[in-house]
C-alpha positions in Angstrom: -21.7 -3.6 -8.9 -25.3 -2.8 -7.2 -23.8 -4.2 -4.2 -20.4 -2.4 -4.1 -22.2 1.2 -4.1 -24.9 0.2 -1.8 -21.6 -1.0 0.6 -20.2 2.5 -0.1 -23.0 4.9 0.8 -23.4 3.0 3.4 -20.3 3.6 5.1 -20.2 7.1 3.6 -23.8 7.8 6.0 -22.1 6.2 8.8 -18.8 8.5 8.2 -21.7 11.5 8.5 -23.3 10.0 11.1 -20.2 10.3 13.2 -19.6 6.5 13.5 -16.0 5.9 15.1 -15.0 2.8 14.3 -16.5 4.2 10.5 -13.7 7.0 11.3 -11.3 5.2 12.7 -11.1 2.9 9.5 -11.0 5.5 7.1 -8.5 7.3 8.7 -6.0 4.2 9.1 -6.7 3.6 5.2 -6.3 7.1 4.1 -2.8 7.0 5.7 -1.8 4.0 4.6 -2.6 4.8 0.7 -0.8 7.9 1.2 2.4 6.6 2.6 2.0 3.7 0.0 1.6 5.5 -2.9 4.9 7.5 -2.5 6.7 4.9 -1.3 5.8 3.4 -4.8 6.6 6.3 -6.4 10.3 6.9 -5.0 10.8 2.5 -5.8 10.0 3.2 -9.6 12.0 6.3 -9.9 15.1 5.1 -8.0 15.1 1.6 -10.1 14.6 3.7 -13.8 17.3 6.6 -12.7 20.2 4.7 -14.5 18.1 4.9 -18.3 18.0 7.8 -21.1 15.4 10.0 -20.2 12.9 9.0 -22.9 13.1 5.3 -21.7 13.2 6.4 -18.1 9.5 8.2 -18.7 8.1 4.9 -20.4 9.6 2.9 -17.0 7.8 5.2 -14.5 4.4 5.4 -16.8 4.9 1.5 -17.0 5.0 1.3 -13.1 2.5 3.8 -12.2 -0.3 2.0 -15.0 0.9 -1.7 -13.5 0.3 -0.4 -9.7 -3.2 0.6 -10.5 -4.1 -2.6 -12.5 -2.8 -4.4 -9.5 -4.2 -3.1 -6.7 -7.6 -3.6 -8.3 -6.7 -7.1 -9.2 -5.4 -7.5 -5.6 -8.6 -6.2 -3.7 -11.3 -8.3 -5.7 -9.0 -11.7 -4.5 -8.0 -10.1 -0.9 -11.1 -9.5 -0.1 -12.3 -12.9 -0.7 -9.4 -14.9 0.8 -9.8 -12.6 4.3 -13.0 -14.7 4.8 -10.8 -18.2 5.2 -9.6 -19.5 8.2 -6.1 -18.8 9.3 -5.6 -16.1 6.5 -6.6 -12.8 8.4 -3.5 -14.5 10.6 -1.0 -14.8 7.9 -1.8 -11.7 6.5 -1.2 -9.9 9.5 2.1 -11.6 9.8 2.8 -10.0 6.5 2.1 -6.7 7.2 4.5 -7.1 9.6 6.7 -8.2 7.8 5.7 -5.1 5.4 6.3 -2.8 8.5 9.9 -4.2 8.9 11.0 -3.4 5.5 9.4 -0.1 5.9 11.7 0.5 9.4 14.8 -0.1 7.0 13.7 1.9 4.8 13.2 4.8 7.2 16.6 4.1 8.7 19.4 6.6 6.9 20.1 4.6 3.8 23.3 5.2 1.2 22.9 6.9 -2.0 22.2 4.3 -4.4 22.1 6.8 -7.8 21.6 10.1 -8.8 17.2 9.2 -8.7 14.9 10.3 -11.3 14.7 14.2 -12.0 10.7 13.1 -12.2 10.2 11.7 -8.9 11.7 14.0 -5.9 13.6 11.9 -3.0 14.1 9.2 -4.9 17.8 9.8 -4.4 17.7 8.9 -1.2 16.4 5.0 -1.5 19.5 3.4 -0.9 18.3 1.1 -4.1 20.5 1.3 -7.5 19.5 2.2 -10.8 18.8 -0.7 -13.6 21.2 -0.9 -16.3 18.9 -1.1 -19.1 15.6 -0.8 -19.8 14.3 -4.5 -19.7 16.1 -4.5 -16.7 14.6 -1.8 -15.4 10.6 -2.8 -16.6 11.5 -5.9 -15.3 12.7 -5.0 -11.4 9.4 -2.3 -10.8 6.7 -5.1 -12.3 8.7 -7.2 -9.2 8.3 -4.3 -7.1 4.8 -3.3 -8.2 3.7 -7.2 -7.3 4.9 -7.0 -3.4 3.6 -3.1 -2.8 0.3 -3.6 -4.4 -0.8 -6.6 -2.7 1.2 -4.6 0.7 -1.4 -1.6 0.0 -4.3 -3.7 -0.8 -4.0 -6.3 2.3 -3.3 -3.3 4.9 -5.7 -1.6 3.6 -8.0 -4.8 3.7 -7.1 -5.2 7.6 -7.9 -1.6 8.2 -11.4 -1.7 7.0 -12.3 -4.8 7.4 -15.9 -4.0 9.1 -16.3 -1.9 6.6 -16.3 -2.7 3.1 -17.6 0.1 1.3 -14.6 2.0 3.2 -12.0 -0.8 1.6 -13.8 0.1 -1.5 -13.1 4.0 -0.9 -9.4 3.1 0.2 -9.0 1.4 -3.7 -10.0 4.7 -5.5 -8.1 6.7 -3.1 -5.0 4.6 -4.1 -6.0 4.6 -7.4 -6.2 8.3 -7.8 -3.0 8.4 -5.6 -1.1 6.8 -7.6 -2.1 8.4 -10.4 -2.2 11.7 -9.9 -0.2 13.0 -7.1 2.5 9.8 -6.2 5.4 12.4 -7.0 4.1 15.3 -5.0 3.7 13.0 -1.5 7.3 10.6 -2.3 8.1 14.6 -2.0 6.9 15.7 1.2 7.7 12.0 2.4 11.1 12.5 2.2 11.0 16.5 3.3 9.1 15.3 6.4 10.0 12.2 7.7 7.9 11.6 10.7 5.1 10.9 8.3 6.2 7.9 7.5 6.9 6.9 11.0 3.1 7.3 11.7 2.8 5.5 8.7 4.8 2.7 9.9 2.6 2.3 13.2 -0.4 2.3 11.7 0.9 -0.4 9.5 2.1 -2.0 12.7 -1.1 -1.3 14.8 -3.5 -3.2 11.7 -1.1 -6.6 11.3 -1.2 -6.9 15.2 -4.8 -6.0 14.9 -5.2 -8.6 12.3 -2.7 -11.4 14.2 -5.6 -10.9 17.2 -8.7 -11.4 14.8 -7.2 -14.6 12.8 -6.5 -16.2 16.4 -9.9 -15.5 17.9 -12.3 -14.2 15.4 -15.6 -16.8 15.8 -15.7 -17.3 11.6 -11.7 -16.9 10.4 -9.6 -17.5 13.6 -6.9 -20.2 14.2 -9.4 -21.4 17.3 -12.1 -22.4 15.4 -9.9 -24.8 14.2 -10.0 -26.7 17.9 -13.5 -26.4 18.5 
């Protein structure tokens, strides 16, 4: 624990000290939490629209306190595997593959239910509505599994260098999620070209991960031929 703080005011200084790479990171992970989170946010609602209102609030509570629990889970492990060879590689691939499923999702999408009165834009996923509420618990745990260890490895590529900063990019998803999911899935869906920055930064870290796993002197592919 001594160690993660130390890591964390010490890429808080080089944040005052005007460090841009420091900046640079920050900012890539502060974007990506943000577009995360209510992309989270608008999943769970859409999935829990179809239920009674009373078992629709215990769905959305249920994904909200299973996102956080994951993404914590997620970055101890991440952050481990990152330093084995040919993994910084297949996790940029993912992202990728993260950033495609994002671009459909950006793409005009049908109305797959009414969404949940508690999460604004969720009408406008394209996904439909469980059928029960087992069903529904079921379907966002899924979902929670894939965009939890999506937020935790982009954010793990962005701040790589910088580890107090991935620790920083964990609470700010944390609290995210938490507190103020509903209010960004909001002004996601009002302003759209937020999530297309979203999507290149995503973009811009897996291709900036597929680079390091090929070449990096410690993790890449090539040490592998040496």
């Amino acid at each position: 624990m001594d160690a993660i703080w130390t890591q964390i005011v010490a890429d808080i200084a080089h944040l005052f000290n005007g460090d841009g790479s420091a900046w640079l990171a920050f900012g890539q992970v502060l974007l990506i939490d943000i577009m995360l989170a209510g992309d989270n946010a608008i999943v769970i609602g859409a999935l829990a629209a179809g239920l009674p209102a009373d078992q629709r609030k215990k769905v959305i509570l249920i994904g909200i306190i299973a996102a956080l629990v994951l993404r914590i889970a997620f970055a101890l492990v991440v952050t481990q595997l990152l330093q084995v060879v040919g993994l910084v590689f297949a996790g940029g691939l993912l992202l990728l593959w993260v950033a495609w499923k994002m671009y459909r999702e950006l793409r005009p999408a049908g109305h797959g239910g009414p969404g949940s009165p508690e999460i604004d834009g969720d009408e406008h996923s394209g996904l439909k509505p469980a059928k029960s509420f087992a069903a529904a618990a079921w379907a966002v745990a899924v979902a929670d599994v894939s965009m939890s260890l999506d937020n935790v490895l982009a954010v793990a590529g962005a701040a790589r260098d910088h580890p107090g900063i991935l620790m920083i990019g964990l609470l700010i998803a944390v609290a995210l999620m938490g507190i103020a999911s509903n209010v960004i899935a909001k002004y996601i869906e009002r302003y759209r070209w937020i999530a297309w920055i979203g999507l290149l930064v995503i973009v811009y870290v897996a291709g900036s991960m597929i680079y390091t796993g090929i070449t990096d002197q410690e993790v890449g592919l090539l040490t592998l031929f040496r």
